[in-house]
N, C-alpha and C positions, 0 to 999 in steps of 0.2 A: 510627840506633840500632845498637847491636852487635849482631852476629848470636849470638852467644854468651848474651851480656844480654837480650834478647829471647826467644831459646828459653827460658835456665829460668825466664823471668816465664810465658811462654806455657805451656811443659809442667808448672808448680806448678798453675796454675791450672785446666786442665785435670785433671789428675790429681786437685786438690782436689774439683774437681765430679763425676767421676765416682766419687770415695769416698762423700762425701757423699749422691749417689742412691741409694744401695744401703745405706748405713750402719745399723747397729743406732744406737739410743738412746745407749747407752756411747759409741759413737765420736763421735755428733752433741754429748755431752755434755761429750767430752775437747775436739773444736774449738773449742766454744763455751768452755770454763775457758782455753784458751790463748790465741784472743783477746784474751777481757777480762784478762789476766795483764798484757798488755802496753800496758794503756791509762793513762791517768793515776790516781793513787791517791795513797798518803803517800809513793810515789817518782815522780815522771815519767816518762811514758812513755819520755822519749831516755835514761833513766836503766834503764832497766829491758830497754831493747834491747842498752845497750854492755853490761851485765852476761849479757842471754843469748848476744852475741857472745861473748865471755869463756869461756863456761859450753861454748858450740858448739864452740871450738878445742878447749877439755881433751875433749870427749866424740867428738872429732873426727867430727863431722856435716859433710859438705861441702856437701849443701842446706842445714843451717838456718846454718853460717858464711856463705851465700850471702846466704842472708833478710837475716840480723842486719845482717848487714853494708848491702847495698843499704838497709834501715831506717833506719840509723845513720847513711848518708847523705843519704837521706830527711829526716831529721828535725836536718839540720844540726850533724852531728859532723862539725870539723874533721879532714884528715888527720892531722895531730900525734897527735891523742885518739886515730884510729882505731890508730896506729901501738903509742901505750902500749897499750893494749888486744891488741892483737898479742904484746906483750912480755907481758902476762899470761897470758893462755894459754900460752907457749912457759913462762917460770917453773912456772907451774901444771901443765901436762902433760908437758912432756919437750922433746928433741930430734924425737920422733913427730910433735912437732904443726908442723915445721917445712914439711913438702908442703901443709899446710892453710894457713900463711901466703902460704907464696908462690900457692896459688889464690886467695886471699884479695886479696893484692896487685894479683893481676891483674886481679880484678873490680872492684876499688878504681880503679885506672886506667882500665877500660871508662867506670865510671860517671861519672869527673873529663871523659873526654874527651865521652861523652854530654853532659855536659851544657854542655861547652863550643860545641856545635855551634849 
């Protein structure tokens, strides 16, 4: 597993659990609506991931491009899809959102080669 890929699985999750012990109601309550945001409904779930990837390039988030992305592969979006999706957000946000691709990219490759192994 990539050392890269690994740590921000390990430090999200980490870092999620010690928000969460401390957390007022609001924030237990904002996790909880993001979650279920992202689970099946009148769009699928893999549907609703390539759109917050999308939504993460323009707002340029490089955790949650990280998430969406690793999701999106998760949940069997070919590279092609992930690639136009790439192409939307750079449409959508500018030439800005072009370092978010190419991190993008690269986590894209960790995860091809991850699971080649």
């Amino acid at each position: 597993m990539s050392g890269r890929l690994e740590s921000f699985r390990q430090e999200r999750e980490r870092q999620n659990k010690r928000v969460l012990e401390t957390a007022t109601m609001t924030t237990k309550r904002f996790f909880n609506l993001d979650t279920g945001c992202y689970k099946d409904g009148a769009l699928p779930a893999v549907t609703k991931e390539m759109a917050g990837l999308a939504a993460s390039l323009v707002l340029r988030c490089d955790d949650c491009i990280a998430y969406h992305t690793i999701r999106c592969f998760e949940l069997g979006v070919t590279e092609p899809e992930i690639l136009e999706i790439f192409d939307v957000g750079l449409i959508v946000g500018g030439s800005i959102v072009i370092p978010h691709v190419r991190r993008a990219r690269d986590l894209l490759d960790e995860l091809q080669a991850e699971a080649a192994d």
